[in-house]
Structure formats: C-alpha cells, structure tokens
ZAMARGU-4260 file (C-alpha; in steps of 0.2 Angstrom, whole numbers, plus 5000, padded with zeros to 4 digits):
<rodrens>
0) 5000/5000/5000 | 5006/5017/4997 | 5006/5030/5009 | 4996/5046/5007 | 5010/5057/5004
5) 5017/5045/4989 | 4999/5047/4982 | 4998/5065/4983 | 5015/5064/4972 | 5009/5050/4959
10) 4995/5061/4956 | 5004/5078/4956 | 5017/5069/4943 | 5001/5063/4933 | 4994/5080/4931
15) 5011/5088/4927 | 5014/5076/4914 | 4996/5077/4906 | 4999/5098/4907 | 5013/5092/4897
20) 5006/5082/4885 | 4992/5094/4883 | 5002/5110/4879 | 5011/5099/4866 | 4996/5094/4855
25) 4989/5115/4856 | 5005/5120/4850 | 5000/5108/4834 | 4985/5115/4835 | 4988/5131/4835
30) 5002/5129/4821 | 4991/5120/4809 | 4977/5136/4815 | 4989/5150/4810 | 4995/5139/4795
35) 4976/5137/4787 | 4973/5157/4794 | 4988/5164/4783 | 4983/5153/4768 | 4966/5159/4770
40) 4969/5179/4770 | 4984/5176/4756 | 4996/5184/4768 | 5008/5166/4763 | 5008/5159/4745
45) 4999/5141/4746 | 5008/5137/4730 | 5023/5137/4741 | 5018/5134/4759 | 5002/5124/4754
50) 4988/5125/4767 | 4981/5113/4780 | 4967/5110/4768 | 4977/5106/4754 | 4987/5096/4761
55) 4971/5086/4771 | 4963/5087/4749 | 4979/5077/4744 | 4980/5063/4759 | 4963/5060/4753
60) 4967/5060/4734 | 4981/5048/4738 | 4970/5037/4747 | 4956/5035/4734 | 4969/5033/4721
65) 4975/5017/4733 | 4992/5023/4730 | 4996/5031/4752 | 4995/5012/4759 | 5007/5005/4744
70) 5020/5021/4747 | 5018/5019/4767 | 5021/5000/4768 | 5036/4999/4756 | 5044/5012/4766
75) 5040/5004/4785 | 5046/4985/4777 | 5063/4995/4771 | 5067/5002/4789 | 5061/4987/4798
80) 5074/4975/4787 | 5089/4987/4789 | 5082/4991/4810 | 5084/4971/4814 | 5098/4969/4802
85) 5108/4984/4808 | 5104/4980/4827 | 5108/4962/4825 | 5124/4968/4817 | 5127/4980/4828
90) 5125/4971/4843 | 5137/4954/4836 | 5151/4966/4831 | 5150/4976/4846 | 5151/4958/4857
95) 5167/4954/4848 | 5174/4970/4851 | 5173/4968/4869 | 5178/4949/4869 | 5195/4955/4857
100) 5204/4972/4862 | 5214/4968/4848 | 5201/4969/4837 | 5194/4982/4844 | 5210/4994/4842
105) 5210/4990/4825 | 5194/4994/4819 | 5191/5008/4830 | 5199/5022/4819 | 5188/5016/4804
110) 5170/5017/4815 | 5177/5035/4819 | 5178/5038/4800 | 5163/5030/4796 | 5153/5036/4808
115) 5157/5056/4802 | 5158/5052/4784 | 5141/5060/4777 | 5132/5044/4772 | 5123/5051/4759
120) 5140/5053/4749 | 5139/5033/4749 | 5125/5033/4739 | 5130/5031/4722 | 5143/5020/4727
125) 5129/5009/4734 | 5119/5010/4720 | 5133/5004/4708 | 5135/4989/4719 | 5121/4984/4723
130) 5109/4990/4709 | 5094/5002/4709 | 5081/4994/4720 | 5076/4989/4737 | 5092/4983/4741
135) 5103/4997/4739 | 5090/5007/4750 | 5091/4994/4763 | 5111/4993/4762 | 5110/5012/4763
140) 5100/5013/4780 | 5112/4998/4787 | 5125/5007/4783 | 5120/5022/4793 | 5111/5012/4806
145) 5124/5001/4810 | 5140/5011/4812 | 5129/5018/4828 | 5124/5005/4837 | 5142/4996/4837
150) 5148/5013/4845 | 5134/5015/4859 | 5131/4995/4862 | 5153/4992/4863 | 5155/5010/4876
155) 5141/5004/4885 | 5148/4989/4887 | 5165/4996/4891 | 5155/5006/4907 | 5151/4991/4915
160) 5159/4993/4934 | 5178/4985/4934 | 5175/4978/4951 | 5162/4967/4947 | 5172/4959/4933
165) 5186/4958/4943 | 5177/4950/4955 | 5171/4935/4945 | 5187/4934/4938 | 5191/4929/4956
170) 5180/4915/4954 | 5187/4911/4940 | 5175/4915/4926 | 5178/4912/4909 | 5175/4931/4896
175) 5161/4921/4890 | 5153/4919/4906 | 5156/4938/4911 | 5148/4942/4897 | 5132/4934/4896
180) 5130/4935/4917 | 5138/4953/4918 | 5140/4963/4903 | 5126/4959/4894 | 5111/4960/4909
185) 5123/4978/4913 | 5120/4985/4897 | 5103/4979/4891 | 5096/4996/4895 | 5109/5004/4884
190) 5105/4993/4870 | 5084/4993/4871 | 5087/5013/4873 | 5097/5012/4858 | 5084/5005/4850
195) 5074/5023/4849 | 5090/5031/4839 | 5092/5014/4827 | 5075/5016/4820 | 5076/5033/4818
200) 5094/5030/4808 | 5084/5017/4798 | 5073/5028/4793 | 5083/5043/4788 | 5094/5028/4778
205) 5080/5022/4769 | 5070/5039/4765 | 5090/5046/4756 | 5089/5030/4746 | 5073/5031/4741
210) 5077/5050/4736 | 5090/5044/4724 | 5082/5025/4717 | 5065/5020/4722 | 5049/5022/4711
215) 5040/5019/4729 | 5038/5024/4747 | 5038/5041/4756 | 5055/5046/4751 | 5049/5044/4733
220) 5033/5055/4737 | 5042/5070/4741 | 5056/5070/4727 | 5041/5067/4716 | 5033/5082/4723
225) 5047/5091/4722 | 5051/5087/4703 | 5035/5092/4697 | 5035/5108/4710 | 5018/5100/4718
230) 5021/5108/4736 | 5004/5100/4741 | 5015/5082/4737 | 5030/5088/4748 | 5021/5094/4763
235) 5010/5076/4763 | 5026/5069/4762 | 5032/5076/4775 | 5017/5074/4787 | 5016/5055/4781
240) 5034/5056/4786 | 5031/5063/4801 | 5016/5050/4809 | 5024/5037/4802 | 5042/5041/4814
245) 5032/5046/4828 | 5023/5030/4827 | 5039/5019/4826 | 5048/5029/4839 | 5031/5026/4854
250) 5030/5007/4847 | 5050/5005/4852 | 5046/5018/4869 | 5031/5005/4872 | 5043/4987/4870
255) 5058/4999/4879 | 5046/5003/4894 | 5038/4982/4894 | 5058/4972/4893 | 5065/4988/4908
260) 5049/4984/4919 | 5051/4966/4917
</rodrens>
C-alpha cells in the first residue's frame, strides 16, 4: 500500500505530465490554425507553403487513388529490414569488440571515420553495387544504422563497473561467462534505449535512398513532389513522414518501457 504522501505525488506527477502532453498537442493546433489562417487571408503563397486543407485534399486524393498504403508500407518494410539487420549487426560486432581488444584497436579508427563520413556521399557507390532497387535502400540505411549501434552498444559495454568483473574473475570466470552474466544483463538498458536512435537512423537511411532509386515509398513522394514543383505532394510527404516516425519511435518507447519493467 502506498502512503498518502506518495499518492499525493503520483497524482501531482500525473497532472504535470498530462499539462505536458496537453500543451504539446495545442502548439499543433495552433500551428496548423495559423497555417490554414495565413493561407486563407493570402498573407503566405499556398503554392509554396500549401495550406492545411490542401494538404488534408491530397492525403485523401492519395487514398482514393489506393496509391498512400502502397507508398507507406514499402517504406515501414525497408526500415524494419535494415532496424533488425543493423541491430543484430550492431550488437554481434560490438560483442566481439569487447571479447577482442585487439580487434577492437584495430577497427576503432575506421568506426570513427565512418561514423562522420556524410552517408549520403555513399549513395552512388551503393547503387553501383548493389543495383537500383530495394536493396541498395536497405544497404543504405544499414550502413547508417549500423556504424551507431556498434559505437553505443561496445562504450556501453566498456561502462560496465571494473569491480564486478574483477570479481568473477576471482571466481574464475571464463570472458564468455562475464559476458552473458555481467556485461550483457549491465548494458541491456543501453542497448533497448538504443533501439529509439536505430530506428530513427533506419529511417533517415531508407528515406535518402529512396530520394535517389525508388519508384515507391515516402521518400519517393516528396522528390516526386518536388520534381513536378507539387508543394501539396511535399508537405503530405512530409506529414506522412512525420506520423509514420512518431509511430515507430512510441512502438519501440512502448517494448523499451515492457523488457525495463520486466
């Protein structure tokens, strides 16, 4: 049971979070308001800044042409691949970093290279490798997802508190054994949070490479829209874009929430 004093302060953190929340969607509001306001009165060019109801007139347009669902779902199957791929990846690399110092030394200048190369530089080497199609869009978000999950998993597991390896090394505990009892466990936090910035990295990956090679997906909407100078395209792009990251990023905060409570 808890006592009243711990009540008053789950109920006062309750409110302050829900003020939170509700501030958050009338600055949406209110954005998208002014937005249709501005339109209206022809203070902004719609041909440039497109309204609210344009943009509302195109989702619907896409929808009835069955072409938004088609455009949505190859984009969500191109980040999901490269996301398991590039956590999967990530995590097995990062593993044999820690179990190899050797290893580690030696590939360590090249993650650092990597990792502030401008990926979108790689593209057209990508492309010529791997064709224009899904798989160079996939490669191309792996690539960038990747590179950060090996640096956050391998310095997460590198925080792990010296004392307590030392200790089962007293007990003479194999590196195997410490890491699956100690190292792993330690930085399973680490690696479920990492999660959140994986999938957004997937995302931006696969959203480039369908700027430069795909004939579908979001990415495909916008530089469509931009080609034919159909603002209305962009801005529905953008806001498909938009829900469809926010939605990823509460489905992992959701899982990330579930395996830390358990």
């Amino acid at each position: 049971m808890y006592s009243i004093e711990h009540k008053k302060y789950l109920r006062k953190n309750k409110l302050y979070n829900l003020k939170i929340k509700l501030v958050q969607i009338l600055i949406i509001v209110l954005f998208i308001f002014v937005w249709q306001y501005l339109a209206d009165k022809e203070i902004i060019n719609t041909f440039i800044f497109s309204s609210p109801k344009k943009v509302i007139n195109c989702l619907i347009s896409l929808h009835q042409n069955k072409n938004l669902y088609s455009h949505i779902g190859i984009t969500v199957y191109e980040t999901l691949i490269s996301f398991v791929l590039g956590t999967i990846i990530g995590i097995f690399i990062a593993t044999i970093m820690w179990l190899s110092k050797f290893f580690a030394k030696v590939i360590d200048p090249y993650l650092t290279i990597l990792n502030s190369l401008p990926k979108v530089a790689l593209g057209p080497i990508i492309i010529i490798w791997a064709g224009a199609g899904m798989k160079s869009i996939i490669l191309m978000a792996l690539f960038i997802s990747v590179i950060i999950t090996i640096i956050n998993v391998y310095q997460s597991f590198n925080e792990t508190d010296y004392n307590k390896i030392k200790l089962m090394k007293t007990f003479k505990a194999t590196k195997f054994q410490i890491y699956t009892k100690l190292i792993l466990p330690n930085s399973l936090k680490t690696i479920i949070s990492s999660l959140k910035i994986n999938i957004s990295m997937s995302l931006i990956g696969v959203i480039m490479g369908e700027f430069l090679v795909s004939k579908k997906g979001i990415g495909y909407l916008i530089m469509y829209g931009s080609q034919v100078f159909n603002l209305d395209l962009v801005i529905t792009g953008i806001f498909i874009l938009c829900v469809v990251a926010s939605l990823m990023y509460y489905i992992i905060l959701y899982i990330e929430k579930k395996l830390i409570k358990n």
